[in-house]
Structures are given as structure tokens and as C-alpha cells.
C-alpha positions in Angstrom: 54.0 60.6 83.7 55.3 59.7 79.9 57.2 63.3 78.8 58.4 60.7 76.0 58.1 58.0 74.0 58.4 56.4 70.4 59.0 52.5 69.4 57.9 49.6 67.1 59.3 46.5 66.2 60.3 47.6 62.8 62.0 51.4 64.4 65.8 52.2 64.1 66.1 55.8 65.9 69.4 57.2 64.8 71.9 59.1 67.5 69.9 62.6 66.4 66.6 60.7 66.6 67.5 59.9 70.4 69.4 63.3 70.9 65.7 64.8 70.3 63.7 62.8 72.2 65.6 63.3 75.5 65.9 66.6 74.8 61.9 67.0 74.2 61.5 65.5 77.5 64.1 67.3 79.4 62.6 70.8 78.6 59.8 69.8 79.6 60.8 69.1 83.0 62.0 72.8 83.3 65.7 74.3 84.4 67.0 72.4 87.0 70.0 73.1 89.3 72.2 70.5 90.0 71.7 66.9 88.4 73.4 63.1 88.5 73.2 60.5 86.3 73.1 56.8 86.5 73.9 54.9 83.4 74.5 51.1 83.2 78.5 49.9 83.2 80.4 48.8 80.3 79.0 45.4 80.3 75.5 46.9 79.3 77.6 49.1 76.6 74.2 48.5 73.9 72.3 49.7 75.9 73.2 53.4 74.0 73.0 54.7 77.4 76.8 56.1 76.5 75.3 58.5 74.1 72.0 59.3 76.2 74.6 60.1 79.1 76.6 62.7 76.6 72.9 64.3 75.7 72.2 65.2 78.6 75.7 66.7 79.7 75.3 68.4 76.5 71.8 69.9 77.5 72.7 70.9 81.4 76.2 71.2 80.7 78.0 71.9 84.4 74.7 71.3 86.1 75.4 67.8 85.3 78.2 67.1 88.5 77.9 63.9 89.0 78.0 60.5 86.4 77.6 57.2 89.0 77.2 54.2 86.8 75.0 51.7 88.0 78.0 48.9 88.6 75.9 46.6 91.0 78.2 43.9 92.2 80.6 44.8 89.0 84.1 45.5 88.7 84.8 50.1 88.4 84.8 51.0 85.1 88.3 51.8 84.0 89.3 55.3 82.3 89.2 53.6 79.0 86.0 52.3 79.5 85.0 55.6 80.3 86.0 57.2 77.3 84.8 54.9 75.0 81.5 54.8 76.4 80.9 58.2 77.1 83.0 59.8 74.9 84.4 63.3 75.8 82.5 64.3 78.9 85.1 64.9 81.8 86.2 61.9 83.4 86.5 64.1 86.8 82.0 63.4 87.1 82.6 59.7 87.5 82.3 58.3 90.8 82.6 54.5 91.4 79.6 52.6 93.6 80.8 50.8 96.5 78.1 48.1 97.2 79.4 47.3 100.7 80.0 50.1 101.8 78.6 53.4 99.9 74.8 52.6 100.9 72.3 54.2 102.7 69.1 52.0 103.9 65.8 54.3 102.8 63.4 51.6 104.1 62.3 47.8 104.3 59.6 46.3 102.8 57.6 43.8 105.3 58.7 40.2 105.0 55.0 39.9 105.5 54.8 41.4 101.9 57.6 39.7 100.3 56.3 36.5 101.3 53.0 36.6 100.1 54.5 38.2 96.6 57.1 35.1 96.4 54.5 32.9 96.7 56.1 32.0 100.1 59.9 31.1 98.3 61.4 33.3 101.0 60.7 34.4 104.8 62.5 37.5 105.4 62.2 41.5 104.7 63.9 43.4 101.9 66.1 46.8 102.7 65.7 49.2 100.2 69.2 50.6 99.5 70.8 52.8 97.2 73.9 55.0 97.4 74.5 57.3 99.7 75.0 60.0 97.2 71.6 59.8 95.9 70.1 61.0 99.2 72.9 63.1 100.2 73.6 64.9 97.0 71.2 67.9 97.0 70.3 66.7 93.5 66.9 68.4 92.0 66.8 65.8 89.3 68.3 61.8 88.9 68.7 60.6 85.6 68.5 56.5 85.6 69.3 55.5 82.0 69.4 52.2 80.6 67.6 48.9 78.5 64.9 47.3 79.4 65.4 43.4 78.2 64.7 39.9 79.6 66.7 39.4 82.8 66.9 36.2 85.0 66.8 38.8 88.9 63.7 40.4 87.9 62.2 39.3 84.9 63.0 42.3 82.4 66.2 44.6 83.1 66.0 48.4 84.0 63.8 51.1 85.7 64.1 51.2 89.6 66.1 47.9 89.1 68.6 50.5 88.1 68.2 52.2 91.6 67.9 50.1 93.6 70.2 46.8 92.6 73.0 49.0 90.2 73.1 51.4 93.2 72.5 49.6 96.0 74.0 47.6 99.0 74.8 44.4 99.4 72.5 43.0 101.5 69.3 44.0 99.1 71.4 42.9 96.1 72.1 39.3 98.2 68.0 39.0 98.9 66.8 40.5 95.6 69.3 37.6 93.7 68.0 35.2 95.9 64.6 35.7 95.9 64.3 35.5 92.0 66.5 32.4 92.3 64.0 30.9 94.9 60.9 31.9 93.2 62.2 30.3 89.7 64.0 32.3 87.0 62.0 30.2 84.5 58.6 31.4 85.6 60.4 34.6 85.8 62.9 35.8 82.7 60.6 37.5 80.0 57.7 39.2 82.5 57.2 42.5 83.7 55.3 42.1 86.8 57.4 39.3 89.1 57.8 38.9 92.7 61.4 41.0 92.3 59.5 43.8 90.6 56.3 44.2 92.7 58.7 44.7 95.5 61.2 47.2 94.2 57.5 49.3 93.2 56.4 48.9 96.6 60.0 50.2 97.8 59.8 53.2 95.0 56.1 54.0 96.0 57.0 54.3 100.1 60.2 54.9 100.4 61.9 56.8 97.4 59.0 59.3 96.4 61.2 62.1 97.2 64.1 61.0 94.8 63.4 62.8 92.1 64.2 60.4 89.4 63.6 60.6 85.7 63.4 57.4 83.8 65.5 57.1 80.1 65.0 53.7 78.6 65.9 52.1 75.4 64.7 49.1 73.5 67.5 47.7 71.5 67.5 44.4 69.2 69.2 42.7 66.8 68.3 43.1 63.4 67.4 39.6 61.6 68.2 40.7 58.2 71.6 41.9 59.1 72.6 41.1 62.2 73.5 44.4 63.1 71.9 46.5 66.5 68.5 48.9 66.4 67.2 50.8 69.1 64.0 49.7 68.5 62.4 52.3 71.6 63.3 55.2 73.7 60.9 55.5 76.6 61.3 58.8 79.0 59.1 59.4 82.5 59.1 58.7 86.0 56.2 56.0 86.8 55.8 52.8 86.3 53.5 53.1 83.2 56.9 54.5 81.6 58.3 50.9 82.0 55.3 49.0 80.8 55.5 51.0 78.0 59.3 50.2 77.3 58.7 46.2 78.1 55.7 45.5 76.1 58.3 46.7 73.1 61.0 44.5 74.6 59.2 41.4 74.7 58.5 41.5 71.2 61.8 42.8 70.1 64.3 40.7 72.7 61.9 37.5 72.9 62.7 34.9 70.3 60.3 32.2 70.8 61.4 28.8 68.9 58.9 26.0 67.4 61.2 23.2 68.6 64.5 23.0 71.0 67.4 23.7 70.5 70.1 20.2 70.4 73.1 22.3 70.1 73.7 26.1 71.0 76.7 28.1 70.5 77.2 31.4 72.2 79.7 34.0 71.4 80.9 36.1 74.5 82.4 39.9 73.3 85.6 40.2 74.9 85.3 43.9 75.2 82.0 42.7 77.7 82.7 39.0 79.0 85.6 38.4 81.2 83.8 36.3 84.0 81.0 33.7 84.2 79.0 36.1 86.3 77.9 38.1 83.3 79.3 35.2 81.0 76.4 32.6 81.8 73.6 34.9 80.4 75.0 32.1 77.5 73.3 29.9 80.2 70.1 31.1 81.4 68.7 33.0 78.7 69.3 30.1 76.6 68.0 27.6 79.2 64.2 28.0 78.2 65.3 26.5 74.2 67.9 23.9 75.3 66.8 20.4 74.5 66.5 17.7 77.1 70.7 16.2 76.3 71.4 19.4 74.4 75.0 21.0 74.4 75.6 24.9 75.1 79.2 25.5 73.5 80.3 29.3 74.8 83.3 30.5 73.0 85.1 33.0 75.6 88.0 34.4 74.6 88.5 36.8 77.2 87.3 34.5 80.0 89.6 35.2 83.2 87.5 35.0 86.4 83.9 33.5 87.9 83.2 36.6 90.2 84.1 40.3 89.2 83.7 40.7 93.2 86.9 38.7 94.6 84.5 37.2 97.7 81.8 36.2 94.8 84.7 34.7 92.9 86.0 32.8 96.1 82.6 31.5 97.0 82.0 30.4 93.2 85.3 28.8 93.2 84.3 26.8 96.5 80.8 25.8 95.5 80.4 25.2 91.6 77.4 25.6 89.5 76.3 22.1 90.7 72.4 22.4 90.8 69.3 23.7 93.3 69.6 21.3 95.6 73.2 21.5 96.1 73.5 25.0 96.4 70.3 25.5 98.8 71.8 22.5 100.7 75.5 24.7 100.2 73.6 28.1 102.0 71.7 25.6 104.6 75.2 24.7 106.1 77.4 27.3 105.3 77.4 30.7 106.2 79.3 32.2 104.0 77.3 31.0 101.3 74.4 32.1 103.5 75.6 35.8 103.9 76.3 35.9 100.3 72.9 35.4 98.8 73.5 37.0 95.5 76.2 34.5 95.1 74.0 31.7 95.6 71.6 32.7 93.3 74.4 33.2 90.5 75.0 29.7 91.4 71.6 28.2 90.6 71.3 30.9 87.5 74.7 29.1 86.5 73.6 25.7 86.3 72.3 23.4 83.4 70.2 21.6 86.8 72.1 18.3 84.8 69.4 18.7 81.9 72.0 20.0 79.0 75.9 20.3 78.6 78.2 23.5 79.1 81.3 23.9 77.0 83.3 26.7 78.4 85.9 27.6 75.7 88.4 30.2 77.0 91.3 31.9 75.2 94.7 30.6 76.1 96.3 33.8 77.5 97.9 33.3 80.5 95.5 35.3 82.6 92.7 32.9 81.2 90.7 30.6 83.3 92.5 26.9 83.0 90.6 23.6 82.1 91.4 22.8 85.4 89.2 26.1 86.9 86.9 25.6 84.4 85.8 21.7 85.0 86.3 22.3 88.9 82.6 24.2 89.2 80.7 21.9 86.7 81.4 23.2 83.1 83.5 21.0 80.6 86.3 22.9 79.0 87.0 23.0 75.6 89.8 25.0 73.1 88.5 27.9 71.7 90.9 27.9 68.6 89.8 24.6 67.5 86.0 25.1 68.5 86.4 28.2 66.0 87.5 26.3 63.4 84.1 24.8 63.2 82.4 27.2 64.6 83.6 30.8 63.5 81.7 33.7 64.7 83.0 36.0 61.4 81.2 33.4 59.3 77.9 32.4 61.0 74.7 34.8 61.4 72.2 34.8 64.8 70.1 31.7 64.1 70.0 28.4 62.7 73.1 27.1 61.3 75.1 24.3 59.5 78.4 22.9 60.3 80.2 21.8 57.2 79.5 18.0 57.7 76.2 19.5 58.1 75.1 19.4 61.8 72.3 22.0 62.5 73.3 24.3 65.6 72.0 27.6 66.8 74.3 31.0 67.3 74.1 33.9 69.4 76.1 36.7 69.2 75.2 38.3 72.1 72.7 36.8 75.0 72.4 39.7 76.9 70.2 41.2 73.8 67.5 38.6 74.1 65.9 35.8 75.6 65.4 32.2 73.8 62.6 29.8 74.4 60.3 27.2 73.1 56.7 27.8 73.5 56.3 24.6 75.5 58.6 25.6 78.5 57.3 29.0 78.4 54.2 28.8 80.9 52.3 31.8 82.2 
């Protein structure tokens, strides 16, 4: 059921615009007794889940007890994190998810199932797993708030996603990565209904009926007059049809859809948001689908100091390199550390230009920065950021097509986790 929902293409809901919304659909749910939220990490910050998350503490007040951020495979949010993000609400709620070790298993789904939805990519069962506290809580309602946008795993971000791969274990994060990677993330990025999705549904509709979650989703885009962010939607209910609603929106809002490719890309990574290439090379794969056959992807990093925000992910990252699909499936064929790290494998092939275009790395030159050396070891080409800026200086240029001043044409993103970038003729149904 939808309790809520508003959203165009052309919306901007202000802070009391959301405020009233959630708390339209929250009374309609009736008084509840003890609830948790899950929220998104710092790295999905535009999301506006922050505020969402101080809404509802404001509504239930000490009946909210616990705040458990979706991290995934991503490093604890730190205090100050915390406070910027979620402003005043005691920092005593937050409870960190351990992926390795804070899971409970409510289920598998059949390999039999996952085989025939991968199009036969894969040949094993998936465990649905979430935290512990979920289960074990006593909660009477679950509030999972985030942003639905294109994602490489499972083809647009959010709803059980949130559940089941922000709070789960590692073994269904390792399969779920691996089966997107597998199945292709180009025939997946930008659609609602992928393999990855049908089977986290299948895992919501027989194994986590009883979780009584609510669903809180934004829609949030940048504006192409000024550059600045909109929550374009704000999408409240706990079905599915809640998340069709908030995709449709998405796809119009986060999908930029080009007439011809893109020769030369520059991406700009927040430092407050990118410190490693595991959320870095979103500058990678949403960008992939645009990228002309020889192109160049130039990411300006300036807070760049690590592959893996997991140090195993980081070691196996470090090890392997973003060298291609064949090397890395040939990497998890004879390796088993590779092959109990799935997830990481998948990064791996998410990572890669498959040989077809260029990546620039350009990290800051702090000592904790990641070296040339780091950088060329797993496949990228290094570049310095100060002198990459000189040409190509994010406080000058706006999202789009571009000019250098000797009058090379170039495209900049501020931000690739807002969107997804492709030409119409490598965008195939």
C-alpha cells in the first residue's frame, strides 16, 4: 500500500514539504510502540534521508530507539558524520552494521530460481540476510529510508535493496554483487525489474513478511538550470508498487540520455563522500554507457586514500586490479580468496573500462593519498590533480558540455552517484 506520494520532473519539495508528507503517512499507520530506522550512510548524504531520519525522531520521539544506517560493506559512520547528517538526534540510537558478523539468515531463495531469473549467469542459491537486530528487536515498525537512482548491483538503488544488501551479511552481499556483475551491469543500470531485484522480491514476499517495514523514498536530481539539488519525489508505503512509483520518477529525473558519445569525460569526486574507488568508480560505470570507443574518463579525487573501505576488499583489490571480465572471472576461477569474496569481484569488473576507454585517477597529494604508484598498479593511469584543475576547475564548469580554453569539448559531472549517462545506441532493452 501507497500511504504517500508526490513527484514530477519539474518538483522541488522543500524540508516542510517533506516534513508533511512523512508525517501524513506516519499517522496513518497508527501509534506504534517501539521503532528503528535505517537510513543510507554518509556516502548517500543527498539522499535527504538525514532530515527524513530527524522527522520521524521528531514524530515518535523516544519510541524511536534505534538508528542503524544501512552501511553495506562501508566503513561506521564517524560521530561527525553523525551530526552533520542527522543533526541533533542523540548519537546514543546509532548502532554500527557488522556485515560479517551481525547477520541473521531469514531464508534462501532456490538456485533453481536464481538461475532461471539470471538467465543462467550463475548456479547457486541466494541467503536472504539482514541484521540480527531487525529480527531480534521487538520492533512494531522498520523505517528503511533512502533514494531510489540508477545503480550498477541492482539496476535502480533503494527499497528492500536497503534491507537486504545495507543490512545484510556478507555472503548475500558477495552473490548479490556478483550476480549483477555476471548477468551484465549494462543490460542492468537504469531498470527496475533485473535479475538482482526479482530476487530480493521473491526473498521480501517469503521470507520477511513479518518485518514490518515501511518504505521512505526520495527522488533527488540535479537541476539543469542551476546546478543545484531537488528532491524531485517522496514516495512512502510498504509494497513494491511503492517502488515502481519512486523509479518511474527516477528514470526520468537521474537518466541523462546523450545523442552522441562522450570523447572526453571529467568527473568530480566530493571529498566529504569519495575517499576510495569502491564508491569512487560510480565515475566509471555510470559513465560507461556514454564513453566513446578511445574516450578518456579524467576523475579528479582529492580525497582519494584507499580502493576498499573493507581492509580484505581493499587487499583483494590491491592484488587483482580492475583488469577486465575475463581476468577477473579467470582471477575467482583459481583463487579462492577472490572466490569467497564475490562482492569484490564484482567491484572488480564494475571497475573496469573492459580496455574500451581511458581512466585518469587524479588524487590529492596529502600524504594519506593513494600514490601514482597504487594508482597505476590496478589499471588506472594517474594524473595531478592540481594541474588537471587548472584546466579543468570544478568552481568554473557547470554539469554538461564544456570547453577547455584552447577549446576542446569535454563533459562534467559533479556528482555520478545522482544519475546515470548513456547514448541511446548502447542503451538496449
Amino acid at each position: 500500500m501507497i500511504y504517500f506520494q508526490t513527484g514530477s520532473t519539474k518538483a522541488d519539495l522543500s524540508q516542510e514539504d517533506l516534513k508533511e508528507g512523512l508525517h501524513t503517512a506516519l499517522a496513518l499507520l497508527g501509534k506504534k510502540k517501539k521503532i528503528l530506522a535505517i537510513p543510507p550512510d554518509f556516502t548517500r548524504f543527498a539522499s535527504r534521508a538525514g532530515e527524513l531520519t530527524q522527522y520521524a525522531y521528531e514524530y515518535y520521539g523516544d519510541k524511536l530507539t534505534d538508528i542503524l544506517p544501512a552501511l553495506g560493506t562501508h566503513t561506521p559512520m564517524t560521530k561527525k558524520q553523525i551530526s552533520e547528517m542527522f543533526g541533533d538526534i542523540p548519537q546514543s540510537l546509532f548502532r554500527n552494521h557488522d556485515w560479517r558478523n551481525d547477520v541473521v539468515t531469514l531464508g534462501e531463495v532456490p538456485a533453481e530460481y536464481v538461475r532461471e531469473v539470471s538467465g543462467y549467469a550463475v548456479d547457486f542459491g541466494w541467503p536472504a540476510q539482514v541484521n540480527k537486530l531487525l529480527v531480534e528487536g521487538g520492533f512494531d515498525l522498520i523505517l528503511s529510508i533512502g533514494q531510489v537512482v540508477p545503480h550498477e548491483v541492482v539496476g535502480m538503488a533503494n527499497h528492500n535493496k536497503n534491507i537486504f544488501v545495507g543490512t545484510g551479511g556478507a555472503e548475500g552481499i558477495n552473490k548479490s554483487h556478483f550476480i549483477g556483475a555476471a548477468f551484465g551491469m549494462e543490460r542492468m543500470m537504469g531498470r527496475a525489474q533485473t535479475p538482482v531485484r526479482r530476487i530480493f522480491n521473491y526473498a521480501s514476499h517469503h521470507f520477511a513478511k513479518h518485518l514490518p517495514i515501511l518504505y521512505i523514498l526520495t527522488v533527488v536530481g540535479v537541476d539543469s538550470e542551476d546546478g543545484t539539488l531537488k528532491v524531485r519525489g517522496l514516495y512512502i508505503g510498504d509494497d513494491k508498487e511503492v517502488f515502481k512509483a519512486a523509479a518511474t520518477l527516477s528514470i526520468e529525473v537521474n537518466f541523462n540520455m546523450l545523442e552522441r558519445p562522450m570523447k572526453k569525460v571529467v568527473v568530480y569526486l566530493d571529498p566529504t563522500e569519495f575517499k576510495s574507488t569502491w564508491l569512487g568508480n560510480k565515475a566509471i560505470y555510470r559513465t560507461r554507457m556514454a564513453i566513446a570507443d578511445g574516450g578518456e574518463l579524467i576523475v579528479l579525487a582529492p580525497e582519494l586514500k584507499e580502493f576498499g573501505e573493507d581492509p580484505e576488499i581493499d587487499r583483494l583489490i590491491r592484488k587483482y586490479g580492475y583488469f577486465g571480465t575475463p581476468n577477473t572471472l579467470k582471477s575467482v576461477h583459481e583463487n579462492e580468496d577472490l572466490n569467497n569474496n564475490l562482492s569484490a569481484a564484482a567491484h572488480l569488473i564494475h571497475g573496469s573500462s573492459e580496455g574500451r576507454f581511458t581512466v585518469t585517477y587524479c588524487p590529492g597529494n596529502k600524504k594519506e593519498n593513494l600514490t601514482q604508484q597504487e594508482i597505476e598498479s590496478v589499471g588506472f593511469k594517474y594524473a595531478i590533480l592540481e594541474e588537471m584543475i587548472k584546466v579543468f576547475n570544478p568552481e568554473k564548469l557547470k554539469d554538461g558540455w564544456n570547453k577547455t580554453v584552447d577549446g576542446e569539448e569535454f563533459y562534467y559531472i559533479s556528482n555520478p552517484a545522482l544519475g546515470l549517462w548513456a547514448v541511446r545506441e548502447r542503451f538496449k532493452d
